[in-house]
Structures are given as structure tokens and as C-alpha cells.
ZAMARZA-661219 format. One record per residue (C-alpha): residue number from 0; z negated, x, y. Coordinates in Angstrom, 3 decimals. Layout:
N
<r NUM <Z X Y>> ...
***
This chain:
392
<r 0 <-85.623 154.368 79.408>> <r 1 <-86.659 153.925 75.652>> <r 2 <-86.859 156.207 73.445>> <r 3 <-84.822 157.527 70.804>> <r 4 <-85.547 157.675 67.032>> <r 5 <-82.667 159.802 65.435>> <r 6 <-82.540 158.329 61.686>> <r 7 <-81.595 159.934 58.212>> <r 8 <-78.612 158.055 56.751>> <r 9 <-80.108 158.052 53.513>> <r 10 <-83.068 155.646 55.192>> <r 11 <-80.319 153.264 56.575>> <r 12 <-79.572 152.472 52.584>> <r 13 <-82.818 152.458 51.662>> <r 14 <-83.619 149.996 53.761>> <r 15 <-80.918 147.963 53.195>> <r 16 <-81.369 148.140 49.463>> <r 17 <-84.913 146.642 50.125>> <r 18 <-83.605 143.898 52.179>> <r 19 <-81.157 142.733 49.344>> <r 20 <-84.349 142.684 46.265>> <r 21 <-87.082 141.694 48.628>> <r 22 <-87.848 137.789 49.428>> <r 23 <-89.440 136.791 51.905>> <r 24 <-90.464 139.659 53.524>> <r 25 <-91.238 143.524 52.695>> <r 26 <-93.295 145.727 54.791>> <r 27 <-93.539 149.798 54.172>> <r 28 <-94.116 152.989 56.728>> <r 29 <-92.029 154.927 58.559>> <r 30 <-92.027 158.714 58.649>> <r 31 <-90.763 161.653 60.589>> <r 32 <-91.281 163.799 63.465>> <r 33 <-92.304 162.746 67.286>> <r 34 <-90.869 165.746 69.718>> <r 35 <-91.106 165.370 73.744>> <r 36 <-87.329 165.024 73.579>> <r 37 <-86.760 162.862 70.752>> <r 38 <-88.081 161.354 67.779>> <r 39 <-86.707 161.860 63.785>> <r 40 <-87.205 159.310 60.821>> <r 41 <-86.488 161.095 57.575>> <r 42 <-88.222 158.588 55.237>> <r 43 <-88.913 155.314 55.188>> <r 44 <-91.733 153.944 52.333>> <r 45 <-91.874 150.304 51.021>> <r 46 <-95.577 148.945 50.538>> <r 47 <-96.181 149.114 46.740>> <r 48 <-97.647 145.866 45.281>> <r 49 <-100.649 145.735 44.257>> <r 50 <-101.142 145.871 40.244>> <r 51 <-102.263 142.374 39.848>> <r 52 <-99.610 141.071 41.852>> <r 53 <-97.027 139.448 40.066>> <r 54 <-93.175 138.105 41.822>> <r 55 <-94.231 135.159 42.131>> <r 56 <-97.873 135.450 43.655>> <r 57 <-96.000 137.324 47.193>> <r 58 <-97.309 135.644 49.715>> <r 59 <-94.965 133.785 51.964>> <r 60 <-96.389 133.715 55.514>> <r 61 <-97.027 136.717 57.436>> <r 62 <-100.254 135.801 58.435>> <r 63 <-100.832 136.907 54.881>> <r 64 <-99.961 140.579 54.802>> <r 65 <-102.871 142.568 54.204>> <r 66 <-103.667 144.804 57.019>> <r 67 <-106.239 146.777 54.281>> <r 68 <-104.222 147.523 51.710>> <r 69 <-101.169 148.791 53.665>> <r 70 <-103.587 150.976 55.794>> <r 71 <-104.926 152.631 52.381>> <r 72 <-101.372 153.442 51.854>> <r 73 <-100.948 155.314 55.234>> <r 74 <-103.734 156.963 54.376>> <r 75 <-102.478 158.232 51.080>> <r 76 <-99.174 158.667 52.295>> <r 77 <-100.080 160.900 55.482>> <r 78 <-101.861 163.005 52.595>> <r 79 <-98.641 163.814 51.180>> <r 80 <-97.226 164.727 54.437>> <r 81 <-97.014 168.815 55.018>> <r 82 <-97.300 170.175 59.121>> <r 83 <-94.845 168.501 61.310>> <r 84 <-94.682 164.963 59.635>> <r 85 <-96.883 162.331 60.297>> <r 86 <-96.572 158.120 59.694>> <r 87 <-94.484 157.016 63.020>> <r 88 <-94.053 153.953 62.774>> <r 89 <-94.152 150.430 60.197>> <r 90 <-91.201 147.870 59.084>> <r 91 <-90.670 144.588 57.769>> <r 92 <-87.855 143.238 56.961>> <r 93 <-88.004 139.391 56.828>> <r 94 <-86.256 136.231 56.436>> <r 95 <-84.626 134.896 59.553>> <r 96 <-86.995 132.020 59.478>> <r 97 <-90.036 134.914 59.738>> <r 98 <-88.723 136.484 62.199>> <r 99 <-90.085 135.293 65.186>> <r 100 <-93.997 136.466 63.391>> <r 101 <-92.564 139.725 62.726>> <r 102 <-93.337 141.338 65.868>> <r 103 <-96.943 140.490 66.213>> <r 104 <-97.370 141.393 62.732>> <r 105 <-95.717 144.954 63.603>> <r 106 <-98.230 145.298 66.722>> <r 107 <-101.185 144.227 64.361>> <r 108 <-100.229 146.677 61.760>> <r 109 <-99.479 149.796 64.063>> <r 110 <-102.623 149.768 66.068>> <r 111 <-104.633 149.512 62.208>> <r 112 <-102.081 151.929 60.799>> <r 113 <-102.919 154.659 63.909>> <r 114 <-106.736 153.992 64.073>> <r 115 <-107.166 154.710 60.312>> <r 116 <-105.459 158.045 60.419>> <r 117 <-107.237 158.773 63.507>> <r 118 <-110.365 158.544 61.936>> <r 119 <-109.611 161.040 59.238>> <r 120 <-108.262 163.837 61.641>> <r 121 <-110.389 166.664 62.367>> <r 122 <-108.043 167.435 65.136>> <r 123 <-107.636 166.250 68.791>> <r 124 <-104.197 164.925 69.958>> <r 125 <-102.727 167.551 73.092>> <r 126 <-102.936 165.724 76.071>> <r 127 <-98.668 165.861 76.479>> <r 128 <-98.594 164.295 73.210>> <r 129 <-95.990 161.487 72.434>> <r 130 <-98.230 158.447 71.374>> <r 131 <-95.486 155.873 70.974>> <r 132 <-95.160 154.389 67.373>> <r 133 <-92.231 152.743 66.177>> <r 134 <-92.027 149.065 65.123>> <r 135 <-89.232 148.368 63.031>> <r 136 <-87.767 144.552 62.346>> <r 137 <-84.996 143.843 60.101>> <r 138 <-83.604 140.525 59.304>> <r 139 <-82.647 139.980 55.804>> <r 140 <-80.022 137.852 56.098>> <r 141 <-78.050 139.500 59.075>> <r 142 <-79.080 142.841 58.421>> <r 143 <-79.765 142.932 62.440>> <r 144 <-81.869 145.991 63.498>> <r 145 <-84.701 145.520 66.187>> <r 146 <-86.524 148.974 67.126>> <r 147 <-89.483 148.967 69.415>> <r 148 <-92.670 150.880 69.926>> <r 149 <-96.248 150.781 71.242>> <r 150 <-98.087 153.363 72.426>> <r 151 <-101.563 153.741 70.146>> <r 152 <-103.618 155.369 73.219>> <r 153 <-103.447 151.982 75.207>> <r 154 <-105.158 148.971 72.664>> <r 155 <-103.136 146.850 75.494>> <r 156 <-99.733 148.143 75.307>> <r 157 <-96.788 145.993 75.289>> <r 158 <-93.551 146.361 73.889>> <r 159 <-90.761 148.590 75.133>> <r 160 <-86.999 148.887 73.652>> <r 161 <-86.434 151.736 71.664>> <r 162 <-82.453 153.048 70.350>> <r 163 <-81.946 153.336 66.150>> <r 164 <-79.519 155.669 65.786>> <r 165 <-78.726 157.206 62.226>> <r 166 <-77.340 160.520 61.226>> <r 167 <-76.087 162.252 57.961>> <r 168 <-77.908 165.674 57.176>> <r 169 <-80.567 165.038 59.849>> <r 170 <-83.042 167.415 58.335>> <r 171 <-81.140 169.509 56.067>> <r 172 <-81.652 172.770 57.881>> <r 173 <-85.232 171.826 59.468>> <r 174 <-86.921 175.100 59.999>> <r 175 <-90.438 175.948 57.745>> <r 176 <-93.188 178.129 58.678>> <r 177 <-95.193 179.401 55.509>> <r 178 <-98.728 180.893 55.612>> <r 179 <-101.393 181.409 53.229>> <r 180 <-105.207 181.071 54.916>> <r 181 <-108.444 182.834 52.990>> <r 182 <-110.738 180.418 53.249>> <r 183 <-114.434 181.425 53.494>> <r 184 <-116.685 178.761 54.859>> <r 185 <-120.789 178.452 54.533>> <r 186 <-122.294 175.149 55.153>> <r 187 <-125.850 175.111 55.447>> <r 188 <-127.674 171.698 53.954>> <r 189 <-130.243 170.987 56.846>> <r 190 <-133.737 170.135 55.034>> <r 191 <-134.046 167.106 56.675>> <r 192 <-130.511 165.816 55.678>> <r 193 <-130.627 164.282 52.202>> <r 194 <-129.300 166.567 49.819>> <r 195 <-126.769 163.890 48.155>> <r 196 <-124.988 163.536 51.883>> <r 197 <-122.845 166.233 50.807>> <r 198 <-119.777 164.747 52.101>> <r 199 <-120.730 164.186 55.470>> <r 200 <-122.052 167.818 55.576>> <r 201 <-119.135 168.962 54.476>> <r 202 <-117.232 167.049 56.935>> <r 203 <-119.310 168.856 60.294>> <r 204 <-118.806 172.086 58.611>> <r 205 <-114.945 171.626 58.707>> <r 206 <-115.250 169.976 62.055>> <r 207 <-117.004 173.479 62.819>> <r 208 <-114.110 175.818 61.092>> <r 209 <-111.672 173.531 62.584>> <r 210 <-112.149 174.393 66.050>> <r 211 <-111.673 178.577 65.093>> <r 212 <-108.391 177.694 63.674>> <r 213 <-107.247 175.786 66.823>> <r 214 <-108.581 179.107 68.656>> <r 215 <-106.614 181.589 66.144>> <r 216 <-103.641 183.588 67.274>> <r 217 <-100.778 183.188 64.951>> <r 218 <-98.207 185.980 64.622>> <r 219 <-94.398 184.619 63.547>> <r 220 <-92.517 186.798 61.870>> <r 221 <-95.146 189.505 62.701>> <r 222 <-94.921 188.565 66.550>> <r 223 <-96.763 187.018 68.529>> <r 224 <-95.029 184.606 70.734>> <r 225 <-95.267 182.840 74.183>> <r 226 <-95.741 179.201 73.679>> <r 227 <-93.334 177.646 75.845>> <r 228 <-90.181 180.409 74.165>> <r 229 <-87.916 178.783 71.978>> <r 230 <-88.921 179.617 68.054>> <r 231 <-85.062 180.854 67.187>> <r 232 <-84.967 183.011 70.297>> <r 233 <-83.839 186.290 68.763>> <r 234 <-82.912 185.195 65.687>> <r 235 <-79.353 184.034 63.884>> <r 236 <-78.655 180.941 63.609>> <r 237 <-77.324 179.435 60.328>> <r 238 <-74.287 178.046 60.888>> <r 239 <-71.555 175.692 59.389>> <r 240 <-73.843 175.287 56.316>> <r 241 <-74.781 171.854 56.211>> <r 242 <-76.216 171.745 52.787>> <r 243 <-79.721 172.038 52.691>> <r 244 <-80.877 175.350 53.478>> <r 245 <-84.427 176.368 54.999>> <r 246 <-84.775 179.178 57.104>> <r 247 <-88.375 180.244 56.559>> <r 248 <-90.679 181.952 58.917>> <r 249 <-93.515 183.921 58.081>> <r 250 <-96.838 183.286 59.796>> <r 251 <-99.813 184.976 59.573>> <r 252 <-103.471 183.362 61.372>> <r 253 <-105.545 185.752 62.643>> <r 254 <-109.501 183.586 63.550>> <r 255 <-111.210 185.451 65.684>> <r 256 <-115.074 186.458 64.872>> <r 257 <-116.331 185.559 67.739>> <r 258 <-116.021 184.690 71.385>> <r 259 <-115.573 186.767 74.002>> <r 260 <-118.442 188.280 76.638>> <r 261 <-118.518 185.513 78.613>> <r 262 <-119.700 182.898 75.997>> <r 263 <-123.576 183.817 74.900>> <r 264 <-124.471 183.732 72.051>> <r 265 <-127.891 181.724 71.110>> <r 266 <-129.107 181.684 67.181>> <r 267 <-130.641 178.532 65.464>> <r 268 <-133.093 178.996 63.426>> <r 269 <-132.973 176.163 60.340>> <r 270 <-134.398 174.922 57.507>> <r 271 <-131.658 174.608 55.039>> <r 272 <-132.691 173.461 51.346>> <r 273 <-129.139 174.387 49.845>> <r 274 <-125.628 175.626 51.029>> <r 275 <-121.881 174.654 50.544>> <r 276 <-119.535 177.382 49.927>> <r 277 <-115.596 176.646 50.322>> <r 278 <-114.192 180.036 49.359>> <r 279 <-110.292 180.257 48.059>> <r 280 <-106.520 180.826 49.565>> <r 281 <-104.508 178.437 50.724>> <r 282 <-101.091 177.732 50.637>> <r 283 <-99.762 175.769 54.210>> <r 284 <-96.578 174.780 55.587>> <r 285 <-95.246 173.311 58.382>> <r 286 <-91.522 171.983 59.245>> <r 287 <-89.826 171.289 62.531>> <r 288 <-86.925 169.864 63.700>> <r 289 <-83.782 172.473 64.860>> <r 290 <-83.143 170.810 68.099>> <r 291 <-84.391 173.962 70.173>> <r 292 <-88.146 173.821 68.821>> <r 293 <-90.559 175.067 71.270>> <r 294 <-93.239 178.091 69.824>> <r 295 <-96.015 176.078 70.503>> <r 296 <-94.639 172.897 68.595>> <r 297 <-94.123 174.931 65.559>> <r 298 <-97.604 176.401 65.894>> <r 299 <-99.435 173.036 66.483>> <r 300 <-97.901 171.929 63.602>> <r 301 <-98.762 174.982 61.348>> <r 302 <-102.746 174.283 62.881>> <r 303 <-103.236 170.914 61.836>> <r 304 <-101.416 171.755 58.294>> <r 305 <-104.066 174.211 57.883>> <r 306 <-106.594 171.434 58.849>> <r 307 <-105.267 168.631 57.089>> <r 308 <-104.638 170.407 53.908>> <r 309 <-108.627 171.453 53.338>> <r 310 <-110.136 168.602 54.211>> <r 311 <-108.215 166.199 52.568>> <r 312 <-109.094 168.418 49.073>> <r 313 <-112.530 167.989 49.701>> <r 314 <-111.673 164.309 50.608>> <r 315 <-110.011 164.012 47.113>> <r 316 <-112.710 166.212 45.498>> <r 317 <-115.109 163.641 46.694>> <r 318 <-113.319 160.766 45.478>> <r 319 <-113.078 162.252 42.249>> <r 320 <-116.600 162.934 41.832>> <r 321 <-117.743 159.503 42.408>> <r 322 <-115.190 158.195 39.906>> <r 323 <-116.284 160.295 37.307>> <r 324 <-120.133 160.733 37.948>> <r 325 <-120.859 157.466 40.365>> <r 326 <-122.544 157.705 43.969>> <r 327 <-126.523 158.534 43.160>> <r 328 <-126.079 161.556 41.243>> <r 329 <-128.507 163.393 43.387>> <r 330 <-129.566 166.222 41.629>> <r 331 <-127.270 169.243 42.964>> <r 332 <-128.204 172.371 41.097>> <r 333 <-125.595 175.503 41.831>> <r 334 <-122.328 173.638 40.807>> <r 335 <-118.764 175.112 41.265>> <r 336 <-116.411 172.472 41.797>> <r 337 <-112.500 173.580 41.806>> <r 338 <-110.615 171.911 44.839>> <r 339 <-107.384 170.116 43.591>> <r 340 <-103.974 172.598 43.800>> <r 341 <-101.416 172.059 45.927>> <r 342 <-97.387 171.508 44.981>> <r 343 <-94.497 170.865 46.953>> <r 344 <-91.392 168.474 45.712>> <r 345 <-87.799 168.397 47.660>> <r 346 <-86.300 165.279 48.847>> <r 347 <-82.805 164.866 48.261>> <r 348 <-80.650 165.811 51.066>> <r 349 <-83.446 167.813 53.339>> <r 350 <-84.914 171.388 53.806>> <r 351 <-88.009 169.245 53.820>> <r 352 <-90.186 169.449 51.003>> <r 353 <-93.746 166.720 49.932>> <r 354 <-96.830 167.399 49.179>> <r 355 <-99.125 166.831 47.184>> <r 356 <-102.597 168.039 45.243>> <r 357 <-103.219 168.016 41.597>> <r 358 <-106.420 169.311 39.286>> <r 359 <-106.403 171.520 36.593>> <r 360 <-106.286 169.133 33.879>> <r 361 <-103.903 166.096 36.108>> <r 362 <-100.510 166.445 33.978>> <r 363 <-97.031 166.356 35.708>> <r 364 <-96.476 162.353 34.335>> <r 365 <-99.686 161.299 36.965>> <r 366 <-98.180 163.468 39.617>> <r 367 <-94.659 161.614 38.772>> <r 368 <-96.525 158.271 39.076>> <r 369 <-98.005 158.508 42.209>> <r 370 <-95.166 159.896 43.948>> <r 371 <-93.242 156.289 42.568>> <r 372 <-95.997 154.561 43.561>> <r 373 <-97.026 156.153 47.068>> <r 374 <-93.484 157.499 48.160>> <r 375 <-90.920 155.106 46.356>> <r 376 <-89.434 158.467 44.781>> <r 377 <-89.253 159.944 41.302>> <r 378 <-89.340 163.364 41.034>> <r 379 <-88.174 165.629 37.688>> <r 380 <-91.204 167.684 36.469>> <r 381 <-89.094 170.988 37.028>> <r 382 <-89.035 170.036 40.668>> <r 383 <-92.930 170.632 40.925>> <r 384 <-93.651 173.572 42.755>> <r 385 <-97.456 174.716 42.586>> <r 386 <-97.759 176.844 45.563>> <r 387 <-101.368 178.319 44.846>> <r 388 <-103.424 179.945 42.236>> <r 389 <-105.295 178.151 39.839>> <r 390 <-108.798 179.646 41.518>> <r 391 <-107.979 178.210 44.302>> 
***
């Protein structure tokens, strides 16, 4: 038995708006929610052309997609993606005469996809984990619907049949779970590291933090909670309100100082010739599907949220730096660098809201862009939501 991918209407007529302005072919990312039960697409992203691509210049064959360029987009795209979502699966939607390609370019593309976002993670997959992706082929002409999906553990998998089904309001009362996490973290530069590696020190030192958060006890709602209990149990549900509406729960992360008795403790002495410092609150959400969500789904979600969201900052802080000041600048002298804000933007017809980061001096018309360019959506400048402090 396949399994199921439970689909937002809304990405039904996406999709099928794509297939009518799109020749030959079009390929984009799918996005939504794996759960051991069932999977949920609530967004489906076309690839955005590359600036110096004009109409006419689309290449015609398949064997011409580039693998790069649509990876960088996962990559930016799973950025924008709070706790809960992640990049499930690709499309294309081709000409009937490409369709016969389309599935090996699918494979090609999901394995590339999976291994560049694997890459980035500071977290470990849980061993029950669903690892199927979902490869999605549309024909133009017929409008025929083929779902199927690998699994990204095995680099051999084969394909297996997987059902399409959509639904109207799928995630439009999704539950949230909010939490803000002080953020104190000390990197020591090694002496024998050169000083300019700053990224990849910064990089072991969140790889260091990251592993206290997956230890941390999180209290919902001021409780803690047994994994395996369902997150509503105890509460009301909403009912008979199918607009979107988000019931919110409150979390708070408690990181334990240190390990118990049984773990000894052993100091390193180092020679360090500088330090990092990531100090600052931040804001981090994480939604999940209603369909009887398990404690320890939410939670895992929340976790890598809390990951994700700092060391993608630094990831853009980086970036940013090199643009503006190029790779050698070696001299580091005590420097405070602000790590870019985060904000939050709805999505029509969903409790679920975007992400995304912005600096101090980024204006609301470059946040607008990229969320045309990335997410195929434009979003009104009152429906930016900062969610943190500008000290951040």
C-alpha cells in the first residue's frame, strides 16, 4: 500500500494554472507535512527563471533542467519554511511528448533536492521517520496526474504508487506552538584554526548547542507531556469553524546545564585567540497537522524550528558579509554583527503562516520580491509580521 498525500485545493489550481502558461515543461517543489499516518501538501512552488533567461531561451529537453539551480531554490525555500514544513516532494508538468523523461528527471531531482537540505541540517532524522518524497508528473495536455515517491535513505530506491487526493480547507485550523528561546552561546576560536574560518566555527558551535536543545524538556501550555499522548488531549476542540483559525499553544524550553551524575565531566584546556558570542531572543514556531497530532510530533517539530531558525541567520549573516566586504577580510577586531529579524506572512486560506528574515535596513519592497520570486506569492506590506526585537 502507497501512501497518501492529502492536497490543498488551492494547489490543484495552481498547478493547473501553470500547466496552461508553461511550454514545454515547468518544474517547481512541493511542500507540506510528512506524518506516520499520512502526508499533507499545502503549497506547491514553480522554479523561478533565472534573470537572464528570456521565453524563448527555455530549454526544450529535459536532459536540460538544471539540477543546480533548482536545488539553490530548495535551499532558499526550506529557509522560509517555519517547524513542521519541510520540501516533500518536486513536479513537472510536461508535454505529452516529455513525458516518458519525466520520471527519471523526478528521481534525479529528488535524491539532489534531499541531499542538499541534508547537508544544511544540524539535526538527525528519528529513526521512525517517514523518508518517502513525492514525485509529481503532470501532463499538460491531459491534465493527467501521476503521484509517486522514493524513499531518500535508499540511493537505490525504486518507484512505488502513491494516491493524490485534494481537499478544501486542509490546513485552515493547523495547530501552532509559539516559543521564544534566549540565546546565549560562546564559541571559542581555537589558535590553531585560522581566524577568518569563522563560519565553520560557528557552524561546530551550533552543532554543539544543537544537541542541548534536542536534550531540553519542553513544557506545553505549562505541562509537561508524555510523548506518545495526543497534543489536544484535555483541551476543546474548535469546531464547525472552518475559516482559518489557529489555536496556539504556548511552549516554553527549559536546556538543561548539565548532565546528570552518571556522565563525567572532563575540562579541555585550549588555546583560543578570539571568541564568538551569539547572544539575543528568538522568536520560533512550529505547525502541525489536526489529524490527532502526537506530543512528540509537535515537539520535534518545535526542536528543529529552534535549530533551523539560528543557523540559517548566521547562514544569511555570512552570505551577507561576503557580499558586502568579499571573502579575505581577515582582520576580526571586536565586531557586533546584528543577525537578520524574523517575520511571519499568512497564506491565503491556512492557519499556516511563512517565514522569513530581514535586516535592519532590508525595506518591505525586497521582502515582497523575494517572496514572488522564491514562493510564487505576493504579499501586502501590512501582512508583515516582525515577530522579534530589533536587538535581536
Amino acid at each position: 500500500m502507497g501512501r497518501t498525500y492529502f492536497v490543498e485545493e488551492a494547489v490543484g489550481q495552481y498547478l493547473s494554472d501553470l500547466s496552461t502558461k508553461l511550454k514545454p515543461f515547468v518544474t517547481g517543489l512541493l511542500i507540506g507535512q510528512c506524518s506516520p499516518q499520512r502526508d499533507y501538501v499545502i503549497r506547491a512552488v514553480r522554479t523561478p527563471p533565472k534573470e537572464e533567461q528570456k521565453e524563448e531561451d527555455i530549454p526544450s529537453k529535459l536532459a536540460s533542467i538544471d539540477e543546480e539551480w533548482i536545488t539553490t531554490h530548495a535551499s532558499q525555500v526550506s529557509r522560509m519554511l517555519p517547524g513542521g514544513l519541510v520540501v516533500i516532494g518536486v513536479f513537472i508538468i510536461a508535454t505529452p511528448e516529455l513525458s516518458k523523461d519525466s520520471q527519471n528527471a523526478l528521481r534525479k531531482l529528488i535524491f539532489s533536492v534531499e541531499k542538499s537540505l541534508t547537508k544544511r541540517r544540524l539535526w538527525k532524522p528519528a529513526e521512525e521517520e517517514v523518508s518517502d518524497r513525492a514525485a509529481l508528473q503532470i501532463c499538460s495536455a491531459t491534465k493527467k496526474v501521476v503521484c509517486r515517491t522514493y524513499d531518500v535513505q535508499d540511493p537505490r530506491s525504486s518507484a512505488k504508487p502513491a494516491d493524490w487526493k485534494y481537499q478544501s480547507a486542509l490546513s485552515a485550523s493547523w495547530l501552532a506552538l509559539d516559543c521564544t528561546v534566549n540565546v546565549n552561546i560562546h564559541i571559542p576560536l581555537l589558535a590553531t584554526s585560522p581566524n577568518h574560518d569563522l563560519e565553520k566555527n560557528t557552524k561546530n558551535g551550533l552543532n554543539r548547542w544543537s544537541k542541548q536543545i534536542e536534550d531540553s524538556v519542553f513544557l506545553i501550555n505549562g505541562q509537561i507531556k508524555d510523548d506518545d499522548t495526543e497534543l489536544l488531549e484535555g483541551q476543546k476542540k474548535l469546531r464547525g469553524n472552518t475559516q482559518s483559525s489557529t489555536q496556539f499553544s504556548d511552549v516554553k524550553v527549559l536546556i538543561q546545564l548539565s548532565q546528570g551524575s552518571s556522565h563525567r565531566s572532563t575540562a579541555t584546556v585550549q588555546v583560543c585567540s578570539g571568541s564568538i558570542n551569539l547572544k539575543g531572543a528568538v522568536k520560533c514556531r512550529a505547525y502541525i497537522h489536526n489529524n490527532k497530532p502526537k506530543v512528540k510530533e509537535a515537539i520535534q517539530a518545535l526542536k528543529r524550528d529552534i535549530i533551523n531558525t539560528l543557523s540559517d541567520r548566521c547562514e544569511i549573516l555570512f552570505e551577507d558579509l561576503i557580499i558586502n566586504e568579499g571573502p579575505h577580510k581577515k582582520n576580526f577586531e571586536r565586531e557586533y554583527h546584528v543577525l537578520p529579524q524574523r517575520l511571519f506572512v499568512p497564506v491565503a486560506g491556512s492557519s499556516v503562516m511563512l517565514s522569513d528574515y530581514k535586516f535592519g535596513d532590508e525595506a518591505d519592497a525586497e521582502i515582497q520580491e523575494r517572496f514572488v520570486e522564491m514562493l510564487d506569492q505576493s504579499v501586502q506590506a501590512e501582512d508583515i509580521h516582525i515577530a522579534e526585537e530589533i536587538n535581536t
